[in-house]
ZADO-1210 file (C-alpha; in nm, 4 decimals, padded with zeros to 6 digits):
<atoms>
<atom x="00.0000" y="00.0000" z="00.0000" code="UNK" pos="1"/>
<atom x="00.1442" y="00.3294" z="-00.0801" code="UNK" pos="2"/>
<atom x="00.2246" y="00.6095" z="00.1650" code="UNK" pos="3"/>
<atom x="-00.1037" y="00.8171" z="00.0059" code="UNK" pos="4"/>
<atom x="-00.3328" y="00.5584" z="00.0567" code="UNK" pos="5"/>
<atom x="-00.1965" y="00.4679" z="00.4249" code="UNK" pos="6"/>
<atom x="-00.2543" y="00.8395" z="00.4962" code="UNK" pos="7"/>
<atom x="-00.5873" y="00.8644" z="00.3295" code="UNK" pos="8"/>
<atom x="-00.7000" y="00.4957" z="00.5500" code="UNK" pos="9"/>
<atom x="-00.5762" y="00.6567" z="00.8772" code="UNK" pos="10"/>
<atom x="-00.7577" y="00.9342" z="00.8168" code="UNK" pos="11"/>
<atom x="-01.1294" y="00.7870" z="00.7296" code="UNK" pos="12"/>
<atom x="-01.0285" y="00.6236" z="01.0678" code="UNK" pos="13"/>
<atom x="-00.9709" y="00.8737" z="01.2467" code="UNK" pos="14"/>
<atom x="-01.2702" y="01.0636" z="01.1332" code="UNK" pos="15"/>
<atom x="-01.5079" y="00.7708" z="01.1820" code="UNK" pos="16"/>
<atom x="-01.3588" y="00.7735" z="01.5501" code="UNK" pos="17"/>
<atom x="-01.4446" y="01.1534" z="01.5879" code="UNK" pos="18"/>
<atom x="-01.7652" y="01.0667" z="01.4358" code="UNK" pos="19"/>
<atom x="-01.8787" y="00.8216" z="01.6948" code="UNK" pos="20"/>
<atom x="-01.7302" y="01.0261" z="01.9850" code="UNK" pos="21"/>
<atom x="-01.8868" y="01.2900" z="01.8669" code="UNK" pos="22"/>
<atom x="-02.2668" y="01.0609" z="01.8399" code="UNK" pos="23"/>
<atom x="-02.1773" y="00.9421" z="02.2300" code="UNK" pos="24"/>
<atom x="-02.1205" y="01.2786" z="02.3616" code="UNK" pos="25"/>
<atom x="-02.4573" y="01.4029" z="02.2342" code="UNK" pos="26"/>
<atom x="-02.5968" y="01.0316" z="02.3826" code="UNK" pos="27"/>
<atom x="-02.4604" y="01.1301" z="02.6882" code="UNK" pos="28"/>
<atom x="-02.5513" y="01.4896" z="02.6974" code="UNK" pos="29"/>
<atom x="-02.8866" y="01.3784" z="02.6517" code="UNK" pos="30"/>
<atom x="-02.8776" y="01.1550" z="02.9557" code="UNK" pos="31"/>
<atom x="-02.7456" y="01.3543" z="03.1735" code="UNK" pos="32"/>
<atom x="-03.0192" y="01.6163" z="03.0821" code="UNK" pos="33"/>
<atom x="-03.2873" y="01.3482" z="03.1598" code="UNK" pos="34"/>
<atom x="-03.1353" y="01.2519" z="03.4931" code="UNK" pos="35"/>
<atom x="-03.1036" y="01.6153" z="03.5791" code="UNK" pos="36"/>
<atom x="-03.4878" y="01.6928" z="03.4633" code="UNK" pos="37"/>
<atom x="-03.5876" y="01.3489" z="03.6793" code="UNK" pos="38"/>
<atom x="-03.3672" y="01.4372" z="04.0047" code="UNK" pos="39"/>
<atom x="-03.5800" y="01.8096" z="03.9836" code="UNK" pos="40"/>
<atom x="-03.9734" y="01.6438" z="03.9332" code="UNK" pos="41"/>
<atom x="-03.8352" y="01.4243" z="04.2274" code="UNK" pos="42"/>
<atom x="-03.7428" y="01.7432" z="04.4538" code="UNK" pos="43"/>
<atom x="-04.0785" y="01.8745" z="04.3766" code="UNK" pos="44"/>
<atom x="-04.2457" y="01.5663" z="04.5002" code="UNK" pos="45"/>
<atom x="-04.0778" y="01.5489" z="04.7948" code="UNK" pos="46"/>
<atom x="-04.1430" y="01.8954" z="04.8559" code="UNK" pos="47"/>
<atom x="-04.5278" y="01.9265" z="04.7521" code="UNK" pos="48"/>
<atom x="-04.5978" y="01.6047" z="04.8658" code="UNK" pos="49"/>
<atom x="-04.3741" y="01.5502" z="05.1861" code="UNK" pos="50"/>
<atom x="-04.2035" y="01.2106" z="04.9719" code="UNK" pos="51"/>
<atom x="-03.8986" y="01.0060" z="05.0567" code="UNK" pos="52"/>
<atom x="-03.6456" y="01.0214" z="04.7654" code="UNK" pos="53"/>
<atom x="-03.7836" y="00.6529" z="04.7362" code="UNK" pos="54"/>
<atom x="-04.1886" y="00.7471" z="04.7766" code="UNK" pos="55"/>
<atom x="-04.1080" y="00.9798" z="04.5079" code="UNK" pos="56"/>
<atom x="-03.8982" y="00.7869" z="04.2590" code="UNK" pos="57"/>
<atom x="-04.1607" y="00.5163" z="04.3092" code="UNK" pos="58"/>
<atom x="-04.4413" y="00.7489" z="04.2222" code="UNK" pos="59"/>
<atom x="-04.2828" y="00.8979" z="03.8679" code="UNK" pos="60"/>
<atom x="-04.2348" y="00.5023" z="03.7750" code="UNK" pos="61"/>
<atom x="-04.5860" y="00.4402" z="03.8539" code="UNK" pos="62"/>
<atom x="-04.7205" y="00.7521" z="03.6807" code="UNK" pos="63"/>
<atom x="-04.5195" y="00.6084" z="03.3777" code="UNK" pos="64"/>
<atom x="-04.6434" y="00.2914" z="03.4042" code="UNK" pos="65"/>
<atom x="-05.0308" y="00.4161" z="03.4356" code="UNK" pos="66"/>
<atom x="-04.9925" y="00.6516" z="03.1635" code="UNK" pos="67"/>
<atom x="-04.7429" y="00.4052" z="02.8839" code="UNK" pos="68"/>
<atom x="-04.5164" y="00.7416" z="02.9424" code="UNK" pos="69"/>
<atom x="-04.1355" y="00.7429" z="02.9909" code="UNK" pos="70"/>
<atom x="-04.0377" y="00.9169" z="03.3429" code="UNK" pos="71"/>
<atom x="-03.8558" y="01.1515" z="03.1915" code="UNK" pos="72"/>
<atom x="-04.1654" y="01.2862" z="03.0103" code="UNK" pos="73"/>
<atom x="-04.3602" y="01.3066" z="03.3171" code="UNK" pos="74"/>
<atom x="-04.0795" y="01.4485" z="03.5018" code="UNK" pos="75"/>
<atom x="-04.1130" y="01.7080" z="03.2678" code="UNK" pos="76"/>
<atom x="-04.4830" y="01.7902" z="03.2978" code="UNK" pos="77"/>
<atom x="-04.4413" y="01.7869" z="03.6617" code="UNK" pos="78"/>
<atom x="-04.1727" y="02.0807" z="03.6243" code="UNK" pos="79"/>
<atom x="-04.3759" y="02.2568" z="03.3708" code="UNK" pos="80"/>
<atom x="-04.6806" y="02.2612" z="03.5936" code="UNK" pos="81"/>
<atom x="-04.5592" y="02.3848" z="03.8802" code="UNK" pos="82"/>
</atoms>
């Protein structure tokens, strides 16, 4: 293989690297926004409702699971309505 086309491979390999770190940093940007959204509806709860962190964790997946919602949807009603 010549010099040029060793070049030209690293680089598509490199680039599909930066590619896919680039895809999991938005994946995990993403999550981290959800877990920060949930951790906030489950402050609320606790304070509106007088919840344990557990009583109120409990109650988002139930919510979820009555409604065929994620959490992290009904996390964000709960911040939107309040």
């Amino acid at each position: 293989m010549s010099e040029a086309a060793e070049e030209s491979q690293s680089r598509a390999a490199l680039w599909t690297e930066l590619t896919e770190a680039r895809a999991r940093l938005r994946e995990l940007e993403v999550a981290n926004d959800t877990t920060r959204r949930i951790d906030i509806a489950v402050g609320m709860l606790m304070a509106r409702r007088r919840y344990s962190e557990a009583q109120a964790r409990g109650a988002l997946q139930q919510m979820s699971l009555g409604s065929q919602r994620m959490i992290r949807d009904i996390a964000e009603e709960i911040i939107r309505t309040a």
